[in-house]
N, C-alpha and C positions, 0 to 999 in steps of 0.2 A: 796516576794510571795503574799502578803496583795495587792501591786499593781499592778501585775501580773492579777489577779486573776480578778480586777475592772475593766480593761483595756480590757480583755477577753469576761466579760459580757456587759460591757458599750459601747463597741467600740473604736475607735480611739478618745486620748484627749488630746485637746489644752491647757485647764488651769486649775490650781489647786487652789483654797483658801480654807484656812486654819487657826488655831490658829497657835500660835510660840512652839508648844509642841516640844520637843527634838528627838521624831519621825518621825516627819513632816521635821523637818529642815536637821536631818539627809539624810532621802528620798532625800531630796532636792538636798542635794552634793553629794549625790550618782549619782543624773542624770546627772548633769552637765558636769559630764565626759565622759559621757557617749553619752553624745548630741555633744560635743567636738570630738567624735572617730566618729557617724557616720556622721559629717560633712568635715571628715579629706578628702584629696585626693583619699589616699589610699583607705579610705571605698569605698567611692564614685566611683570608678575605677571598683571596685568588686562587687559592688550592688549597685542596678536601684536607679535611684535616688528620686524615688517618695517614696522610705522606711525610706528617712530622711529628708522629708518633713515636717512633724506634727511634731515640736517643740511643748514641754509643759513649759509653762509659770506658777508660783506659784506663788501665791499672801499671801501676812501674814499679819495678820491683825497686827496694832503697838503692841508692846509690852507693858505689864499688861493694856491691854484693852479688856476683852472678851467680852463687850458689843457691840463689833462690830460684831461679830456672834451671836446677842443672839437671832436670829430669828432660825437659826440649832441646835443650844447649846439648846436650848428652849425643842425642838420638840425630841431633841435624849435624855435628861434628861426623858421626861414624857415619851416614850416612853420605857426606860428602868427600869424605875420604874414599870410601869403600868406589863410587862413580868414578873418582879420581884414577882410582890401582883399576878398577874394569874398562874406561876406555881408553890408557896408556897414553900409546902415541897414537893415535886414530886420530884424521883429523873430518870433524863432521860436519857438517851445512847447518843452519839454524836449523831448520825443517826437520832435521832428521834428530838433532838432541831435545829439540820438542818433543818430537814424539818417545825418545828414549827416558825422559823425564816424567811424562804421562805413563808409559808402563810401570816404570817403578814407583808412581805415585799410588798406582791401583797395588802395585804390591804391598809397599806398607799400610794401607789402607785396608787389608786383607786379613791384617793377619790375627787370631784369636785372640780376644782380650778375657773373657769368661762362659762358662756354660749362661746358651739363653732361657732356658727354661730347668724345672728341675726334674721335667718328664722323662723317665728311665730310661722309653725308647726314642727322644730327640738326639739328635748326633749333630744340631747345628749348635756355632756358637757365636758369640756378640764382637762384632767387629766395627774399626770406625766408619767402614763405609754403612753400615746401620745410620747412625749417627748423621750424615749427609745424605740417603737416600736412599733410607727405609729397608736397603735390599743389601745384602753381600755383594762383594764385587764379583766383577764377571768379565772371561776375557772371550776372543774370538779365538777359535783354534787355529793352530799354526798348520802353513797348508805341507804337505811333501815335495822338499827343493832335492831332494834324490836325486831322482832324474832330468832335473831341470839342468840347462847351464849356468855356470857361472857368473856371466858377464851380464845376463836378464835380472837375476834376483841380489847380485852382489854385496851391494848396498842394502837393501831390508837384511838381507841373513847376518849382514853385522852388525844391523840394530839389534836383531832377534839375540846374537851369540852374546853382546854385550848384558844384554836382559838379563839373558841365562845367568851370566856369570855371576851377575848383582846379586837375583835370587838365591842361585845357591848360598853364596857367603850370606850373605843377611839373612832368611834362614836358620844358618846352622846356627849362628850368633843368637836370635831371635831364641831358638828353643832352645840351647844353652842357657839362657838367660831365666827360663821359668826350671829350673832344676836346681835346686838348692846346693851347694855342696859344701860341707863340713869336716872338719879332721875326722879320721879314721873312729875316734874315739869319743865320739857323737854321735848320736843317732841321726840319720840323715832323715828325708822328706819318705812321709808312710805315703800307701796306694790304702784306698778304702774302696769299697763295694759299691756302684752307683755312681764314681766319681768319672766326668767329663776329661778326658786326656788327648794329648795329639800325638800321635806315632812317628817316630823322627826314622823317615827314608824318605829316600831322591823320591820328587813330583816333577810335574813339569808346574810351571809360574802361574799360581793364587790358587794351587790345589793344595789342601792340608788334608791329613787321613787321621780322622777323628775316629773315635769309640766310646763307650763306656762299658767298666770296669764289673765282669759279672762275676768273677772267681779270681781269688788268690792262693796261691801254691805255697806257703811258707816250709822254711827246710828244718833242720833239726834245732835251731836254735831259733824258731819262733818268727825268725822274718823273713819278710814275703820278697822275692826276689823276681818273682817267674807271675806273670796274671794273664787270665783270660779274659779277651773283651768281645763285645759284640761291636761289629762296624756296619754299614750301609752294602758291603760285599760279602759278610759275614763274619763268621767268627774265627779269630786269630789268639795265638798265646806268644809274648811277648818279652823279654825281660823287662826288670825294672826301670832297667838305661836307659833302653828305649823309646818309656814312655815320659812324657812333661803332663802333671797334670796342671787344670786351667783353676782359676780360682773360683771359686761358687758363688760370688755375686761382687 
């Protein structure tokens, strides 16, 4: 059902890698029989043959080695920790940590991986939702529970507040993560002219505030601390801190 369910939302898939978990390996000899029937004659006789075309291919990483996924294993550890510390002691109905899992699905799915083009004045950049559906992700705006009462929107506005909480922290983590840092006595990560960066302040969830880099301020000793960007709202001057740049391809 688990990959029923993947194959449904994901589309058509070629290959699988994976740890050697007993899950995984089972799935694994469940298909192969399965890929064996619809490449038999018989199938093939009775349905078109483009339905048993997409072979899936699994990949395992060697056994007692998880540091060959420790770039996934990384990312699904802190991200289920991080859900963990945001909804405490909350206790939710299936329906509503569905949907709490679907917002923050679109969140990581959101978030900058590299400049999409290398056109001066583009301020978009390549994300995994690209990658599943051609388009950046997108949410619905949150409506104004101000004036509402409590006891009408209760339950949504603790999905909503738990959301918040997620994005913040992952987030900060997230653009932490593209900012290099070195001892004192290193040169740390330069800002060049042109270059695609994200602006690290509070959004509200799957908004990033992109730029590119049209001027640097360097001080008496040559490095650039301070830059001017142009953004989609216009143009801002920044410190260096502040900015993450994305990587160029």
């Amino acid at each position: 059902m688990a990959f029923t369910r993947f194959s449904a939302r994901r589309g058509p898939i070629k290959e699988m890698h994976s740890d050697c978990g007993t899950n995984f390996i089972g799935a694994s000899r469940l298909l192969t029989p399965l890929q064996e029937l619809t490449h038999s004659k018989p199938f093939q006789d009775s349905v078109h043959i483009h339905l048993a075309k997409n072979q899936i291919t699994w990949h395992f990483n060697p056994p007692a080695s998880p540091h060959f996924g420790g770039l996934w294993e990384a990312g699904v550890k802190f991200t289920k920790s991080l859900i963990l510390r945001s909804i405490g002691l909350h206790k939710l109905t299936s329906e509503e940590f569905i949907s709490l899992l679907a917002q923050i699905l679109t969140s990581k799915n959101s978030r900058p991986l590299c400049a999409l083009s290398n056109d001066p004045d583009d301020f978009e950049a390549l994300t995994p939702s690209h990658f599943l559906t051609l388009e950046p992700s997108t949410s619905l705006p949150y409506p104004n529970l101000v004036n509402e009462s409590m006891s009408k929107y209760q339950r949504w506005r603790l999905i909503t507040d738990l959301h918040r909480h997620f994005w913040t922290r992952w987030k900060n983590e997230y653009l932490s993560s593209l900012q290099l840092r070195k001892k004192w006595s290193e040169p740390g990560q330069e800002l060049h002219i042109g270059d695609l960066v994200l602006v690290k302040e509070a959004t509200h969830p799957l908004r990033w505030r992109t730029g590119r880099i049209r001027e640097l301020h360097p001080g008496s000793d040559g490095i650039s601390r301070v830059a001017t960007l142009d953004t989609t709202s216009g143009r801002l001057k920044r410190p260096a801190v502040k900015l993450c740049p994305l990587p160029t391809s």
